[in-house]
C-alpha positions as semicolon CSV with decimal commas, in nm:
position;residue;x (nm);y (nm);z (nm)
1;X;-4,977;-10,133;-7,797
2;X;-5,111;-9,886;-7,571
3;X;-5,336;-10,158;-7,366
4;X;-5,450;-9,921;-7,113
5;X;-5,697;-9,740;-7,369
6;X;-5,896;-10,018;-7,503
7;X;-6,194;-9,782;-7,664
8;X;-6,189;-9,480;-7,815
9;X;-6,181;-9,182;-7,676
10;X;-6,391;-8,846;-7,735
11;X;-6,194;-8,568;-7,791
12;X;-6,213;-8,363;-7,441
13;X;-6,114;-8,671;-7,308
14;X;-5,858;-8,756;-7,526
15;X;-5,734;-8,426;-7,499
16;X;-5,688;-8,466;-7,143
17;X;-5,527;-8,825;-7,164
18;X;-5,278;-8,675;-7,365
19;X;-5,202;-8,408;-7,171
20;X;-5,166;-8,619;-6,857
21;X;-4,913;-8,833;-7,009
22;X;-4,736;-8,584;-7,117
23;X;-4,695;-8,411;-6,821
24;X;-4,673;-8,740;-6,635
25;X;-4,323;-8,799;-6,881
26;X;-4,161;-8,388;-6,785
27;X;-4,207;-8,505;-6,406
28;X;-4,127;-8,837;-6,372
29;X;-3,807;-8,754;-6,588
30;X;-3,741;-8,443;-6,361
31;X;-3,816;-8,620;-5,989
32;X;-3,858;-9,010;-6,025
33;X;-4,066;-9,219;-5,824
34;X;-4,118;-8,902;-5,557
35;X;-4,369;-8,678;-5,759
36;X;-4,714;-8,697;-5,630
37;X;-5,056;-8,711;-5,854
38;X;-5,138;-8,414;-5,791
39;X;-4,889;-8,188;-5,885
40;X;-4,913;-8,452;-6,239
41;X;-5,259;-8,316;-6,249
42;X;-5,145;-7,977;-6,227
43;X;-4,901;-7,934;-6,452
44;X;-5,140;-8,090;-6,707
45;X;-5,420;-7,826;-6,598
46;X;-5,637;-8,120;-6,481
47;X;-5,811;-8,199;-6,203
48;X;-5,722;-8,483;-5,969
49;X;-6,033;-8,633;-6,003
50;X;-6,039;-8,662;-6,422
51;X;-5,689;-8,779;-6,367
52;X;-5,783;-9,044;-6,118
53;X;-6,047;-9,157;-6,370
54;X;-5,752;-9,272;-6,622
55;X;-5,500;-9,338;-6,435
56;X;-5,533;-9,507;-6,083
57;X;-5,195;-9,523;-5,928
58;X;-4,799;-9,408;-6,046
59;X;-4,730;-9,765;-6,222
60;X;-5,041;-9,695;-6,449
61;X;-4,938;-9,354;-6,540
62;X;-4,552;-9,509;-6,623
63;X;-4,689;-9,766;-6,807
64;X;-4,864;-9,523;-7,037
65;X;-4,524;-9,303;-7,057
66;X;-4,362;-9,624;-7,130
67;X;-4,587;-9,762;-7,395
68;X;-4,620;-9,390;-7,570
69;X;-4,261;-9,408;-7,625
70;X;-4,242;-9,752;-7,744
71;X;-4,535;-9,644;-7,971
72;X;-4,301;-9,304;-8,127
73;X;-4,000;-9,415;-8,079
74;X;-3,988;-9,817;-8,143
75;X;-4,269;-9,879;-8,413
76;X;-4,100;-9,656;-8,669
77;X;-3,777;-9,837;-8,597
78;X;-3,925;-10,157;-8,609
79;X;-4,072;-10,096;-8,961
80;X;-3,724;-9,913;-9,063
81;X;-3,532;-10,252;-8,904
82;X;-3,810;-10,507;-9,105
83;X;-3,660;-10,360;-9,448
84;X;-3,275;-10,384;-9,394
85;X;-3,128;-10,728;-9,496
86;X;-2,853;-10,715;-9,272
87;X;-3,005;-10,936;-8,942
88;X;-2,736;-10,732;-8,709
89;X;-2,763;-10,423;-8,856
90;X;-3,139;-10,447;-8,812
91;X;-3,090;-10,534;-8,474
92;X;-2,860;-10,247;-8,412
93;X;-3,138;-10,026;-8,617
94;X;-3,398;-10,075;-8,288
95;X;-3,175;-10,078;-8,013
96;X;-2,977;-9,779;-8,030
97;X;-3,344;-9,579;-8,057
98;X;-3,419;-9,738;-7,800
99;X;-3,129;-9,663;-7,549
100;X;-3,057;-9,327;-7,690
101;X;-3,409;-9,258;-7,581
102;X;-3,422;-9,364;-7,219
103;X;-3,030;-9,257;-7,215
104;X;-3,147;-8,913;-7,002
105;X;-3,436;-9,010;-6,878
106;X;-3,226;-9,246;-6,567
107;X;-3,499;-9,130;-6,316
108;X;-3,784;-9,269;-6,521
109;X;-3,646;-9,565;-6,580
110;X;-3,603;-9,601;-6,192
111;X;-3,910;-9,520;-6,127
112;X;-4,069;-9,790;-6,346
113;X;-3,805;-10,004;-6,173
114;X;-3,940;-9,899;-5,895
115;X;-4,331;-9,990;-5,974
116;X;-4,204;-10,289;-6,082
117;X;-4,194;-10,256;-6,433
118;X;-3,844;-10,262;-6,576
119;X;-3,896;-10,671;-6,543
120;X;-4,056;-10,917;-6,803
121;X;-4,330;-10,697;-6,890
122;X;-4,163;-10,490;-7,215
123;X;-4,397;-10,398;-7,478
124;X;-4,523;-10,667;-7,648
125;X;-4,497;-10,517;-8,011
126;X;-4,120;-10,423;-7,974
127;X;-4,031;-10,762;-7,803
128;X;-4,201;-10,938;-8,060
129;X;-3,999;-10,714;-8,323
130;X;-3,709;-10,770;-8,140
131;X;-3,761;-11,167;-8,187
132;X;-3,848;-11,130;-8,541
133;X;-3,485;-10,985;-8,655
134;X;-3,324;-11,272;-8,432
135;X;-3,526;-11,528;-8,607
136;X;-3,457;-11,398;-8,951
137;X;-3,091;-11,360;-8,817
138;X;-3,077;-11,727;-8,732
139;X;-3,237;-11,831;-9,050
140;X;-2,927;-11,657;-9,219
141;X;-2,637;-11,805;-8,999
142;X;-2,623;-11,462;-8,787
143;X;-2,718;-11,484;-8,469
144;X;-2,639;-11,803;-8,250
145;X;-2,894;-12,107;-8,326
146;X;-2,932;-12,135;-7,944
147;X;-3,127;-11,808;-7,855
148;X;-3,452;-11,847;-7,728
149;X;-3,772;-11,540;-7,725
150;X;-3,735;-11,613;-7,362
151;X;-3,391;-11,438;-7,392
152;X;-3,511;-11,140;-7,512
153;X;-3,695;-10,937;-7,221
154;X;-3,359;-11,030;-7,005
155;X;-3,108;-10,880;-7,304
156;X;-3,317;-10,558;-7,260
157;X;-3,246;-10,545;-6,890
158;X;-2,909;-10,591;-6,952
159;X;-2,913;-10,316;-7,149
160;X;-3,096;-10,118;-6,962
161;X;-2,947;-10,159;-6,638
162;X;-2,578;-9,975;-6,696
163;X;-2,778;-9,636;-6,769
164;X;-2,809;-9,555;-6,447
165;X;-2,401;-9,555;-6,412
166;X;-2,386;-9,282;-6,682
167;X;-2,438;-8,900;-6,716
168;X;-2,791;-8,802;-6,868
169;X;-2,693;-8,801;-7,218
170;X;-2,411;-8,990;-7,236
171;X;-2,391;-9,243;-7,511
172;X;-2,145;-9,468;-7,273
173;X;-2,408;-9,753;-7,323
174;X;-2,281;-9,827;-7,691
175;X;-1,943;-10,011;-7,534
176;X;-2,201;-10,263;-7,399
177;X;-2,483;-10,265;-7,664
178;X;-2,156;-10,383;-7,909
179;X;-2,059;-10,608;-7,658
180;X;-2,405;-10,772;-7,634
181;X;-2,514;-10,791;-7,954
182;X;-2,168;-10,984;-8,066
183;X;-2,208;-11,212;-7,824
184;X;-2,579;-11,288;-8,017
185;X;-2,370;-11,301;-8,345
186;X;-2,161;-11,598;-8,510
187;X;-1,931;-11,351;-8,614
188;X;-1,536;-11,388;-8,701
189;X;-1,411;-11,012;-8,567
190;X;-1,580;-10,828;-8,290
191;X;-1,695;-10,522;-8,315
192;X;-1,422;-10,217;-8,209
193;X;-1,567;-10,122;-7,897
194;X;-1,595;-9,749;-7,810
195;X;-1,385;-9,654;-7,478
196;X;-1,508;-9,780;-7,163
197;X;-1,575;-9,443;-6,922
198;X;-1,524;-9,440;-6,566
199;X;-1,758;-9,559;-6,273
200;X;-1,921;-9,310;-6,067
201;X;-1,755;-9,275;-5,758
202;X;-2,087;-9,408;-5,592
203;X;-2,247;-9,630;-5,763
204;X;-2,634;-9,540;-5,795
205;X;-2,947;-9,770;-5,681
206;X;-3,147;-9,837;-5,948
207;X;-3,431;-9,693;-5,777
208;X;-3,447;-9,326;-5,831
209;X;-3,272;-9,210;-5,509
């Protein structure tokens, strides 16, 4: 999944990769978009010039926060989801990782907003997990016949998007996942929906600032 790593590595420099997306994660999650390179290559006890030589901008460096996580986090719910019969519960099984992760990490997420890539390009192992348990739901009379793997990357921005409106933490997001994923479902009683929490009294940009 990790596309930006397409040999192997040797171990110094594997060593370093690691540590440069690791420190890459603590400060994009603490500052956004505004963290410069260098103080990324200093926290990771790099210099600028080995990071430079993996990573050539911010978007690259997000990207490889981005697809780390969907490599820790997603895989292992992907494999848990591919066992459970139950097409919704599957669903539910890779989602709620999923937002639960990124739930206090709101300045990340703008920052790959930012860079441009909170859009269509999701990890292509976890979107084409996520279309798996639809299709298997639609076999099964689940999920509604009419949803396309188009559909897909855009229900994760939905998602997505109302994070920014809550505390870091907060698991207000599950009032919408509910709400989303029964509107995928042929289903005869929605799901009780968890409270709804108040808006912020200013509503934030989805852009880190």
């Amino acid at each position: 999944m990790v596309d930006h790593q397409p040999f192997p590595l040797r171990a110094d420099a594997a060593r370093n990769f690691f540590k440069i997306v690791n420190a890459a994660e603590k400060l994009f999650i603490e500052q956004g978009i505004d963290v410069q390179l260098e103080e990324i290559a200093s926290e990771a006890g790099v210099g600028t010039t080995t990071l430079f030589r993996r990573f050539a901008n911010k978007a690259a460096l997000i990207k490889a926060v981005l697809d780390r996580q969907a490599d820790g986090v997603m895989a292992p719910a992907l494999e848990s989801a591919a066992r459970e019969p139950d097409a919704r519960k599957a669903l539910l099984m890779v989602l709620e990782p999923a937002l639960t992760t990124n739930s206090d990490k709101k300045l990340l997420l703008a920052a790959a907003a930012t860079v441009g890539l909170m859009n269509m390009d999701l990890p292509t192992a976890f979107i084409d997990g996520l279309n798996r348990i639809i299709r298997r739901g639609q076999a099964d009379g689940v999920f509604r016949e009419d949803l396309t793997e188009e559909d897909t990357p855009r229900l994760m921005m939905m998602l997505t998007g109302p994070l920014a409106s809550f505390e870091p933490g907060s698991d207000g997001w599950r009032r919408y996942l509910f709400l989303l994923v029964d509107a995928l479902c042929v289903v005869d009683a929605p799901t009780p929906l968890p409270p709804a929490l108040p808006l912020p009294e200013v509503y934030p940009p989805f852009d880190g600032r």
